[in-house]
MINUKOL-285506 format. One record per residue (C-alpha): residue in one letter; z, x, y. Coordinates in steps of 0.25 Angstrom, whole numbers, always signed. Each point is the difference from the previous one (the first is absolute). Layout:
BEGIN
+------+-------+-------+-------+
| type |     Z |     X |     Y |
+------+-------+-------+-------+
|    A |     Z |     X |     Y |
...
+------+-------+-------+-------+
// end
This chain:
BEGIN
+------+-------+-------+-------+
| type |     Z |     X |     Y |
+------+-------+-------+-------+
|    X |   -10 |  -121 |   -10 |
|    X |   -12 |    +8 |    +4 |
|    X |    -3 |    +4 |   +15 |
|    X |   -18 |    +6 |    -1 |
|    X |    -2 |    +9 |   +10 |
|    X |   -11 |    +9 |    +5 |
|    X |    +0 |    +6 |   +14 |
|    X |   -10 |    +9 |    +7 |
|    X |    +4 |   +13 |    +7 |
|    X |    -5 |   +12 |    +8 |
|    X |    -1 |    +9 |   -10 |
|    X |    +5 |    +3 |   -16 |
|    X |   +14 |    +6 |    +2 |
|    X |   +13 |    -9 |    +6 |
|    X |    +6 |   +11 |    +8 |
|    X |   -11 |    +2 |    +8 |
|    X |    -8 |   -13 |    +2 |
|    X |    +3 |   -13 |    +5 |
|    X |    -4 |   -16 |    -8 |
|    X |   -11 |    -7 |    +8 |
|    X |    +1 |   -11 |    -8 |
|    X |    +9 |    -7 |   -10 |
|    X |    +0 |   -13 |    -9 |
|    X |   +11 |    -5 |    -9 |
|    X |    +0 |   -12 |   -10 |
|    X |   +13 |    -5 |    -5 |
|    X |    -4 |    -4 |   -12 |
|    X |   +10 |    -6 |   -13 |
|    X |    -9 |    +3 |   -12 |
|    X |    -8 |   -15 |    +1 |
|    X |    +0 |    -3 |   +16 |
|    X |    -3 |    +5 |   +13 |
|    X |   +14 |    -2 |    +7 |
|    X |    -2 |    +8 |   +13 |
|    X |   -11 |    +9 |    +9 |
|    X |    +0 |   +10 |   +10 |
|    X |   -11 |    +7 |    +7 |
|    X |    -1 |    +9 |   +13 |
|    X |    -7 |   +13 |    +6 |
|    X |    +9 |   +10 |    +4 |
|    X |    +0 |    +8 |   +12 |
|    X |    +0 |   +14 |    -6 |
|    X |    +2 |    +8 |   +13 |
|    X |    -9 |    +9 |    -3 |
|    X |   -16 |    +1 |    -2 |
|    X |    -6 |    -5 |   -10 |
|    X |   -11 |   +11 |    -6 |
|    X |   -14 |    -4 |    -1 |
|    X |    -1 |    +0 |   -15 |
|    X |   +11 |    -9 |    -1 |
|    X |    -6 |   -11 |    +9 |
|    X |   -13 |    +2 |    -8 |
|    X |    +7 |    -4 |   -12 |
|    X |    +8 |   -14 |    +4 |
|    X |    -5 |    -1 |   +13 |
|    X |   +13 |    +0 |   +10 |
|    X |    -2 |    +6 |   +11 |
|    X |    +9 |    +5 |   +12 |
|    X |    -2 |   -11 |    +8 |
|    X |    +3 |   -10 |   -11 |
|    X |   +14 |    +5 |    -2 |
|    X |    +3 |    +4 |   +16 |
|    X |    +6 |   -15 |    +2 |
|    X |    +7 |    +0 |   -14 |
|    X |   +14 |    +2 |    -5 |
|    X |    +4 |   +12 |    -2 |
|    X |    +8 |    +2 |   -14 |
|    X |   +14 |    +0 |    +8 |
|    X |    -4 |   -15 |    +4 |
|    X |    -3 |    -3 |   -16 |
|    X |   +12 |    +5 |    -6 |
|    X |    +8 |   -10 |    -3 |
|    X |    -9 |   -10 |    -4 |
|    X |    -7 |   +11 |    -9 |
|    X |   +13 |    +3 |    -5 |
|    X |    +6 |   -13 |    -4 |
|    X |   -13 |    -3 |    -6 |
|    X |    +0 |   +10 |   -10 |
|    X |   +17 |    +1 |    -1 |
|    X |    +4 |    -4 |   -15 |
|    X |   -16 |    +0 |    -5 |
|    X |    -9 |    +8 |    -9 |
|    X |    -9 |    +7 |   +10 |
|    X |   -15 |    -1 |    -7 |
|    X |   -11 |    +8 |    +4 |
|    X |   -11 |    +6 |    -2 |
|    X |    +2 |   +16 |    -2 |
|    X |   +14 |    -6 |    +5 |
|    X |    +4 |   +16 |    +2 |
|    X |    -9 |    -1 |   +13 |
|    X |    +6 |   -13 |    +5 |
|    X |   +13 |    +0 |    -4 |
|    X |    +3 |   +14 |    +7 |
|    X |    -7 |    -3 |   +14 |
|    X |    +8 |   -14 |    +0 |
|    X |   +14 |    +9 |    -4 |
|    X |    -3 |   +11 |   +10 |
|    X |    -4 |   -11 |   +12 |
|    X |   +14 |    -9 |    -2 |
|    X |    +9 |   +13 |    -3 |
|    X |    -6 |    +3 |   +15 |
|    X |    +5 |   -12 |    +4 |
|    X |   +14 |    -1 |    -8 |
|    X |    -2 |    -7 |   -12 |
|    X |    +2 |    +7 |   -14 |
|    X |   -11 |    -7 |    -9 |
|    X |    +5 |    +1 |   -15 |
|    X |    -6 |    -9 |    -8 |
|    X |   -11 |    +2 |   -16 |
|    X |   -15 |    +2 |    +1 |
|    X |    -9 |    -5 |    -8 |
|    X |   -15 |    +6 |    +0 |
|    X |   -11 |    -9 |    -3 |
|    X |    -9 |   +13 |    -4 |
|    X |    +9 |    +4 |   -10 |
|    X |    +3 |   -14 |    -5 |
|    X |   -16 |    -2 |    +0 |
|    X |    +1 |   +12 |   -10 |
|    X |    +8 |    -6 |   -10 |
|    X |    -4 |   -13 |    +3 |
|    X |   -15 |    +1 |    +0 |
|    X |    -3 |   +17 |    -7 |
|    X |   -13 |    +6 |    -1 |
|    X |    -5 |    -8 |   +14 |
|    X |    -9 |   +11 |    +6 |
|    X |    +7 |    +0 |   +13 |
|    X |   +12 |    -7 |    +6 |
|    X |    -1 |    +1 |   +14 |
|    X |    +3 |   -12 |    +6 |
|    X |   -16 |    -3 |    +3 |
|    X |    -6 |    +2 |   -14 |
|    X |   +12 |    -5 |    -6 |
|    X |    +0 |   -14 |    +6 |
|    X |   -15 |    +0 |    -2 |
|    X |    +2 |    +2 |   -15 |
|    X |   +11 |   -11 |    +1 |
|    X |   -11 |    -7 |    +7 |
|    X |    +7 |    -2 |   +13 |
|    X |    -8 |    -2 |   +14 |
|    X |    +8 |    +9 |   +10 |
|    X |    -5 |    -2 |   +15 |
|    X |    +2 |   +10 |   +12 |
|    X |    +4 |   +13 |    -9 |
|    X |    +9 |   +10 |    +5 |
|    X |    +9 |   -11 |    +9 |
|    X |   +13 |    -2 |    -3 |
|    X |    +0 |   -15 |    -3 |
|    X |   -12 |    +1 |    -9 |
|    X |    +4 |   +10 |    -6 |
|    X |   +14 |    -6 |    -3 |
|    X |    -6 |   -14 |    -4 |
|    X |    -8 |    +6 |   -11 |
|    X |   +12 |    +8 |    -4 |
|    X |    +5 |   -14 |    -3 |
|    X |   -10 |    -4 |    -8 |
|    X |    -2 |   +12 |    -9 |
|    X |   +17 |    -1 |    -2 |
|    X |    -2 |   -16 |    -3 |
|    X |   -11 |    +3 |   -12 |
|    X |    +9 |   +14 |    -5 |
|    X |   +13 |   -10 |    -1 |
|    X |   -10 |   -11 |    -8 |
|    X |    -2 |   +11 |   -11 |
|    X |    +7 |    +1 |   -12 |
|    X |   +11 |   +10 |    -1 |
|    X |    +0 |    +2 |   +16 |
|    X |   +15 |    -4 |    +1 |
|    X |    +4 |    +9 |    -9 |
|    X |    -8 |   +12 |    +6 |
|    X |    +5 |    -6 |   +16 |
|    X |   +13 |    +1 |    -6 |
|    X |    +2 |   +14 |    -6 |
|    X |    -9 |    +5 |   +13 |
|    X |   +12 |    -4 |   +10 |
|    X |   +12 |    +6 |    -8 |
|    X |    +6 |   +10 |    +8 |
|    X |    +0 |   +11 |    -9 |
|    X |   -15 |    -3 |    -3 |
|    X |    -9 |   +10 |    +6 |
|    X |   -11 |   -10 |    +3 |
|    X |   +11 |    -3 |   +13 |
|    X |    -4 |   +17 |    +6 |
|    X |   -12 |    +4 |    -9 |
|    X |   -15 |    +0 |    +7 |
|    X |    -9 |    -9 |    -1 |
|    X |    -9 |    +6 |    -9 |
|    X |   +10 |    +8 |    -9 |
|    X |    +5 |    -5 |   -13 |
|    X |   +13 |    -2 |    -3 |
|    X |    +0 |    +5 |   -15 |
|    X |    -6 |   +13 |    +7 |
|    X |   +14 |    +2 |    +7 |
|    X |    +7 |    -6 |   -12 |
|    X |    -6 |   +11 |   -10 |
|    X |    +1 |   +13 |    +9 |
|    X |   +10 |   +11 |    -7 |
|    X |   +15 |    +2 |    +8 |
|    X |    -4 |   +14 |    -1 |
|    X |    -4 |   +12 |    +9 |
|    X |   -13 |    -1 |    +3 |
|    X |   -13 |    -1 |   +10 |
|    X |    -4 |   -13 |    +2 |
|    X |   -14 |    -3 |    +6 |
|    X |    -4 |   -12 |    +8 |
|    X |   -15 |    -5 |    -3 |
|    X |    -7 |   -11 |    +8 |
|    X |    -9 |   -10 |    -7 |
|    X |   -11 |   +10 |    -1 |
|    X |   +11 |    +8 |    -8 |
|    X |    -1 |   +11 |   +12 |
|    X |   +13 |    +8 |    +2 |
|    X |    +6 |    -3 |   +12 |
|    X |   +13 |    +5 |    +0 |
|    X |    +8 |   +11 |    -9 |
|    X |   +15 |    +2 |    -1 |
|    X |    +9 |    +6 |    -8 |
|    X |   +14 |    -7 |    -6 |
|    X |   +11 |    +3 |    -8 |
|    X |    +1 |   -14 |    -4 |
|    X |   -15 |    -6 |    -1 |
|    X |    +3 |   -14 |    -1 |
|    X |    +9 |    +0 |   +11 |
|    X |    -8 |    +9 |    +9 |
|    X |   -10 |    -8 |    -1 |
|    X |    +6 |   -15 |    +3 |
|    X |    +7 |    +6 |   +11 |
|    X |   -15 |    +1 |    +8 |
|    X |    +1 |   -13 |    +0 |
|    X |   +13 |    -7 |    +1 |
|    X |    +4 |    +5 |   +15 |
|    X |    -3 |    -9 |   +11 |
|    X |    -7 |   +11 |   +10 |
|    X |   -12 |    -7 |    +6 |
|    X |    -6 |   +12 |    +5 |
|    X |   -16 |    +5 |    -1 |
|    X |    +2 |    +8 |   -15 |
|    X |    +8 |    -9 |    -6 |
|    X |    -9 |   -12 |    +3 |
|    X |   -12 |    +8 |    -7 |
|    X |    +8 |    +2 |   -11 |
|    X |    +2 |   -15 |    -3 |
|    X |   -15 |    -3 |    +4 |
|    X |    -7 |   +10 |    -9 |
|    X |   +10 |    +5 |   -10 |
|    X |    -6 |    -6 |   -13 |
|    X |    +4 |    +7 |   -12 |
|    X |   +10 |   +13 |    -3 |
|    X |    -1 |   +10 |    -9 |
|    X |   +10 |   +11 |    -5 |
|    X |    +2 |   +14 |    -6 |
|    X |   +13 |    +2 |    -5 |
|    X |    +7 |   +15 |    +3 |
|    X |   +11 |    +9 |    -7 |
|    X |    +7 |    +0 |   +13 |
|    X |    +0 |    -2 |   +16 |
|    X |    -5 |   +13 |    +1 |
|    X |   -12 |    -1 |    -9 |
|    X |    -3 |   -12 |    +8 |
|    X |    +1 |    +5 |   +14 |
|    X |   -11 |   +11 |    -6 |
|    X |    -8 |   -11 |    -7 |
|    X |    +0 |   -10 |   +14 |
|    X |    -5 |   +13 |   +10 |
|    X |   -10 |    +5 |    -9 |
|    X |    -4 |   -15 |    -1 |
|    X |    +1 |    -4 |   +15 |
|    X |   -11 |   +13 |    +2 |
|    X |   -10 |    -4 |   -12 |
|    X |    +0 |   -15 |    +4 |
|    X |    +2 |    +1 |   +14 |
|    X |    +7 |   -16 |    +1 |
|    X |    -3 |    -7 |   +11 |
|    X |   +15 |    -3 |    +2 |
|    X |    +5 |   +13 |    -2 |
|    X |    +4 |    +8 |   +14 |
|    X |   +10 |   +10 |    -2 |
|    X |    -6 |    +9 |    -9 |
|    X |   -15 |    -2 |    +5 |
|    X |    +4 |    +7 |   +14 |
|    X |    -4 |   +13 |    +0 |
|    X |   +11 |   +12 |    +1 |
|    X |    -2 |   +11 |    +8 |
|    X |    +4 |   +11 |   -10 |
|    X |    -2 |   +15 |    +2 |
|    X |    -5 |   +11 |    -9 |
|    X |    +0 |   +16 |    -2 |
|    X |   -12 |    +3 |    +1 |
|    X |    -8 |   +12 |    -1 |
|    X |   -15 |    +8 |    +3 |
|    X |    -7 |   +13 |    +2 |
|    X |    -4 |    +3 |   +14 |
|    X |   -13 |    +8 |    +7 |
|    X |    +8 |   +12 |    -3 |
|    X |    +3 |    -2 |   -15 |
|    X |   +14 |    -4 |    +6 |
|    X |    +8 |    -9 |   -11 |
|    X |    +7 |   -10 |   +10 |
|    X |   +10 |    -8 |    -2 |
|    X |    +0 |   -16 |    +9 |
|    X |    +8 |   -12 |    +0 |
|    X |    -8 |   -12 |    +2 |
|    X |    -2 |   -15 |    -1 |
|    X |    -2 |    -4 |   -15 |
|    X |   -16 |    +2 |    -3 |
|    X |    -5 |   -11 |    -7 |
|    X |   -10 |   +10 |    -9 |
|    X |    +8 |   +12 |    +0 |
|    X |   +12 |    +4 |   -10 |
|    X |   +13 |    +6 |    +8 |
|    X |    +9 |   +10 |    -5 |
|    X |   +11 |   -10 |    +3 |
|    X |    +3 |   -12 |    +8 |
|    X |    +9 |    -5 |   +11 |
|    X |    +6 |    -9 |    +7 |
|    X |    +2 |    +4 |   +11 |
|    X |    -7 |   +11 |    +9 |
|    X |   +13 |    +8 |    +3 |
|    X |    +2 |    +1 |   -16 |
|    X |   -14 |    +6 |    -2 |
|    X |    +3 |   +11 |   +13 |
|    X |   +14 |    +3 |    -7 |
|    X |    -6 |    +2 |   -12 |
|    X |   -11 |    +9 |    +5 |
|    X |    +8 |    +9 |   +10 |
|    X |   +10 |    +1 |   -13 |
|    X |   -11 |    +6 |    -7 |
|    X |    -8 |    +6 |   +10 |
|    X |   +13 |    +8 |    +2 |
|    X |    +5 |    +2 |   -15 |
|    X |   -15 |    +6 |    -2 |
|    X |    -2 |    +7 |   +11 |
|    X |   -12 |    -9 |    +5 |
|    X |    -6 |    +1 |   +14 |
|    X |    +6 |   -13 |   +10 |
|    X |   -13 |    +0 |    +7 |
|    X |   -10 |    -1 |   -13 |
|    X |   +12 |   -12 |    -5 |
|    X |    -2 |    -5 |   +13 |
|    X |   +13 |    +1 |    +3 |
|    X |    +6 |    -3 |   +14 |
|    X |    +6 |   +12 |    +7 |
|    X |   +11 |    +2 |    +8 |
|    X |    +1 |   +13 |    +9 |
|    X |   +10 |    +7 |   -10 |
|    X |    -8 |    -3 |   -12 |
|    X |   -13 |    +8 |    +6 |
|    X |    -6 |   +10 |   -10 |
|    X |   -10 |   +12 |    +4 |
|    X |   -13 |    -7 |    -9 |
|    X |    -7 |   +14 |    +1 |
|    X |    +7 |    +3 |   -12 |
|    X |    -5 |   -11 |    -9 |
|    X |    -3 |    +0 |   -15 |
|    X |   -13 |    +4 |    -5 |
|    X |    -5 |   -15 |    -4 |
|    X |    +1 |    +6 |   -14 |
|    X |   +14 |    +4 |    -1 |
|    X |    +4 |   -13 |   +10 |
|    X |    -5 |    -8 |    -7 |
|    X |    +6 |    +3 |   -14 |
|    X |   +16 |    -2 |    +8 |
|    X |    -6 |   -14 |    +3 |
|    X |    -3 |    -2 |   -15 |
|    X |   +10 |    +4 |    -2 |
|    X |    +9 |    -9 |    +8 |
|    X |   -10 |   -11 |    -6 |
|    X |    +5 |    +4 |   -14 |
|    X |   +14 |    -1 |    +4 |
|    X |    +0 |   -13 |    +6 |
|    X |    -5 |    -7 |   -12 |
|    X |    +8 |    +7 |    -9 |
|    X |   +12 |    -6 |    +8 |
|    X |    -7 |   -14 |    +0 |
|    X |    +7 |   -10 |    -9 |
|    X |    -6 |    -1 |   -15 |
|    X |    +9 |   -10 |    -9 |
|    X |    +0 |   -12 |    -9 |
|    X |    +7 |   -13 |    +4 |
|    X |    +4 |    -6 |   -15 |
|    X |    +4 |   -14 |    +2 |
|    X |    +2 |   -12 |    -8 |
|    X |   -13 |    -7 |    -6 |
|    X |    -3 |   -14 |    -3 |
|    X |    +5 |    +1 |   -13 |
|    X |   +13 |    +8 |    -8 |
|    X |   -12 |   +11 |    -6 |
|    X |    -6 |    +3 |   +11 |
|    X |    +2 |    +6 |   +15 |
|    X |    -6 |    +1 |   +11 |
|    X |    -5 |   +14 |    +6 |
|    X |    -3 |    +4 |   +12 |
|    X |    -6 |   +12 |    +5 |
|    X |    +1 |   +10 |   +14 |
|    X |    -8 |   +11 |    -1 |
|    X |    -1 |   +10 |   +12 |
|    X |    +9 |   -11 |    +9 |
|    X |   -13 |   -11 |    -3 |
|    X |    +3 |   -12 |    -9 |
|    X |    -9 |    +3 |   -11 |
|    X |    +0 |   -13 |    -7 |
|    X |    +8 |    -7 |   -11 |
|    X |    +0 |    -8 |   -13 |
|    X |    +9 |    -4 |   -13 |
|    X |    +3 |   +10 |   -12 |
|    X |    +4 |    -5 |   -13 |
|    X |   +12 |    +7 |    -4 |
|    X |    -5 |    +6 |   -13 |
|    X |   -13 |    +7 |    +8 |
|    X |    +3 |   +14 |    +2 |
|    X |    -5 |    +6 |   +13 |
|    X |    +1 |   +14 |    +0 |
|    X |    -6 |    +6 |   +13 |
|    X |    -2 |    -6 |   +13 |
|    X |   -15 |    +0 |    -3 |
|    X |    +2 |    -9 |   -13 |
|    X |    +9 |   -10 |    +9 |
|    X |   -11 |    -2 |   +10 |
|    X |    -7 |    -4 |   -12 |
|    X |    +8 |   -12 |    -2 |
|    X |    +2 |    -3 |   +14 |
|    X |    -8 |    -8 |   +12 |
|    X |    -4 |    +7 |   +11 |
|    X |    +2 |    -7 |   +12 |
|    X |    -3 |    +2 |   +17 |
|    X |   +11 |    +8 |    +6 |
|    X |    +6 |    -6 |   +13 |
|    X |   +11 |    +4 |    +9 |
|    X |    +7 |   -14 |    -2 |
|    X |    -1 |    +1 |   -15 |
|    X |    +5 |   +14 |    -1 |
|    X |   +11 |    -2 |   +10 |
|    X |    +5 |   -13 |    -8 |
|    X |    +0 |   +11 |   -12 |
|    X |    +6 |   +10 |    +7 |
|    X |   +12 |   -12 |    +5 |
|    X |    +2 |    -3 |   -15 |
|    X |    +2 |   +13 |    -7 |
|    X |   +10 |    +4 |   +11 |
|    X |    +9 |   -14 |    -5 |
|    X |    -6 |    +4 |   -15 |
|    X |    +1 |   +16 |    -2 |
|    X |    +3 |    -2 |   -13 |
|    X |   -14 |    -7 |    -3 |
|    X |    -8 |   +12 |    +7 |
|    X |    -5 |   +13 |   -11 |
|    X |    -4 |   +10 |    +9 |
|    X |   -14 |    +7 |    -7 |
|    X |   -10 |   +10 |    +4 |
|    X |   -12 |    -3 |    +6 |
|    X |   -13 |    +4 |    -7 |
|    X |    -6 |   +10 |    +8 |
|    X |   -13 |    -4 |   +10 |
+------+-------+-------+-------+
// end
């Protein structure tokens, strides 16, 4: 037993929107057994656009029920049926979300007549619910109304279930396991089916094979489904299901290797799903510059976009730490460090350096700061038994990375390089490193850097 629906909302995401509208058909697989149809009162406004589009207004729904009133019909309607829609993601989670406000756990298979018109009926140009029934060459009437909608989802479902093989392929869509019950309307279930149980970045595209979203896994396949087999009904999620149409993969040597691969990606590709790592950082550099005087000053500042620190931090207490530490290991002036002073730090700054002779202690202290950086190799597992994967920190920046053979010899730093990547340093990259071979110190050869 089928039960068609189609409903019409304030907005695209369940958790934040209300149904103005919904249809159902009850419906055995040859008859119309049952129908129900009402607006809904919503309690909230109604956006413009939205009227625009089907044409219900505030005043339509003012005097209708709200959803509360519904519920039970609604739900013994659609108790012990296939809910059928089309996109049934959309329907289906608006109508779950609205009875689970009122008290009733709806649990029952879904069936999308998109994803059924694809396998039914391949290579249609479209198949939204307009074009579709046009090529089917169904009349709808009042477009973008629950009803209409919902009787022309009737008899698109009534021609699918007249063609050959349409048992068969309604059948395996409604097995519990299948992933045509959680997949998106537009994504192919052999896509899923065919992604590696391995670490990995994954990247979701959208019909225009736009990258919309990039993650990391260390299991792929199960990374992946897991998007889309929870029941959230929030704003993201439901984006996800709308315009998620295909996935694409590349496969690491390792979580790590992955977590480096996703924040360099998220940065080149700039998804429009990706949030965390797209915020900016507020990170602070050693910086320094030659003064009116000839004075060598040493500042800490906000990172500068278009200018190279002599290190980053943090946090602005780790850079005036650091600085006071050098300023008083080399003998540098608080006041050209601009470098807070308190009464008992006071100096007499008659007796200042010649800029000459100053400024060869603050080259000093420059000098041993990135001596004291950290230069090493991360070796790690590859993707195969005769390779690994390298990685390198040079002067406490991430350098870059890549996979040596086991028979390639590498004997200096500059020939490594050679067979390596380079890759953006970033603070969450290096740190995630940095977190590594502290768990991993037997992965980590220290080296010299190559002098700037």
């Amino acid at each position: 037993m089928y039960a068609i629906v189609d409903i019409e909302t304030t907005g695209g995401h369940a958790s934040g929107n209300g149904i103005t509208e919904i249809a159902i058909y009850i419906f055995d697989g040859e008859k119309l057994l049952d129908h129900f149809h009402s607006l809904i009162n919503p309690f909230q406004k109604i956006p413009v656009y939205i009227t625009a589009l089907t044409g219900i207004n505030d005043a339509m729904v003012a005097v209708a029920p709200g959803f509360e009133e519904v519920a039970g019909k609604v739900f013994h309607l659609l108790s012990n049926k296939v809910f059928v829609a089309h996109n049934v993601n959309f329907d289906y989670s608006f109508i779950k979300q609205q009875l689970n406000n009122c008290g009733y756990e709806l649990n029952v298979k879904k069936l999308c007549t998109v994803r059924m018109g694809r396998k039914i009926f391949p290579g249609l140009p479209s198949y939204s619910l307009g074009n579709f029934c046009r090529n089917m060459g169904i009349i709808m009437q009042n477009r973008h109304r629950a009803d209409a909608d919902a009787r022309a989802t009737v008899e698109l479902f009534c021609i699918m279930l007249l063609q050959d093989g349409a048992k068969g392929i309604i059948s395996k869509m409604l097995k519990k396991t299948s992933a045509e019950q959680w997949l998106p309307t537009y994504l192919d279930k052999n896509v899923i089916d065919n992604l590696p149980a391995r670490p990995g970045v994954y990247y979701f595209h959208d019909k225009k094979n736009k990258v919309i979203y990039v993650g990391k896994a260390i299991n792929i396949k199960k990374r992946v489904s897991s998007h889309f087999t929870h029941n959230d009904t929030d704003k993201r999620r439901q984006h996800f299901l709308r315009f998620v149409a295909s996935v694409s993969f590349t496969v690491c040597a390792s979580e790590l290797h992955a977590l480096v691969l996703e924040s360099t990606e998220i940065k080149r590709l700039w998804p429009k799903y990706n949030n965390s790592q797209k915020r900016p950082v507020q990170q602070f550099g050693l910086y320094s510059f030659e003064d009116a005087k000839g004075y060598l000053r040493l500042a800490i500042d906000r990172k500068k976009k278009n200018l190279k620190a002599h290190y980053q931090f943090n946090l602005l207490t780790e850079g005036n730490t650091l600085l006071r530490k050098m300023a008083d290991e080399f003998e540098l002036s608080y006041k050209l460090c601009f470098i807070d002073k308190s009464p008992m730090e006071q100096k007499d700054w008659d007796f200042l350096d010649a800029p000459k002779k100053y400024n060869n202690k603050v080259q000093a202290a420059l000098t041993q700061l990135q001596i004291q950086l950290p230069s090493f190799i991360l070796v790690d597992e590859g993707l195969n038994a005769n390779e690994k994967l390298c990685m390198l920190v040079e002067k406490g920046s991430f350098w870059g990375m890549g996979f040596i053979q086991d028979n390639e010899q590498t004997q200096s730093l500059s020939a490594l390089k050679d067979l390596l990547i380079p890759y953006a340093d970033n603070d969450y990259i290096r740190n995630s490193i940095y977190a590594y071979v502290a768990i991993h110190p037997e992965k980590k050869i220290v080296v010299k850097p190559i002098a700037s």
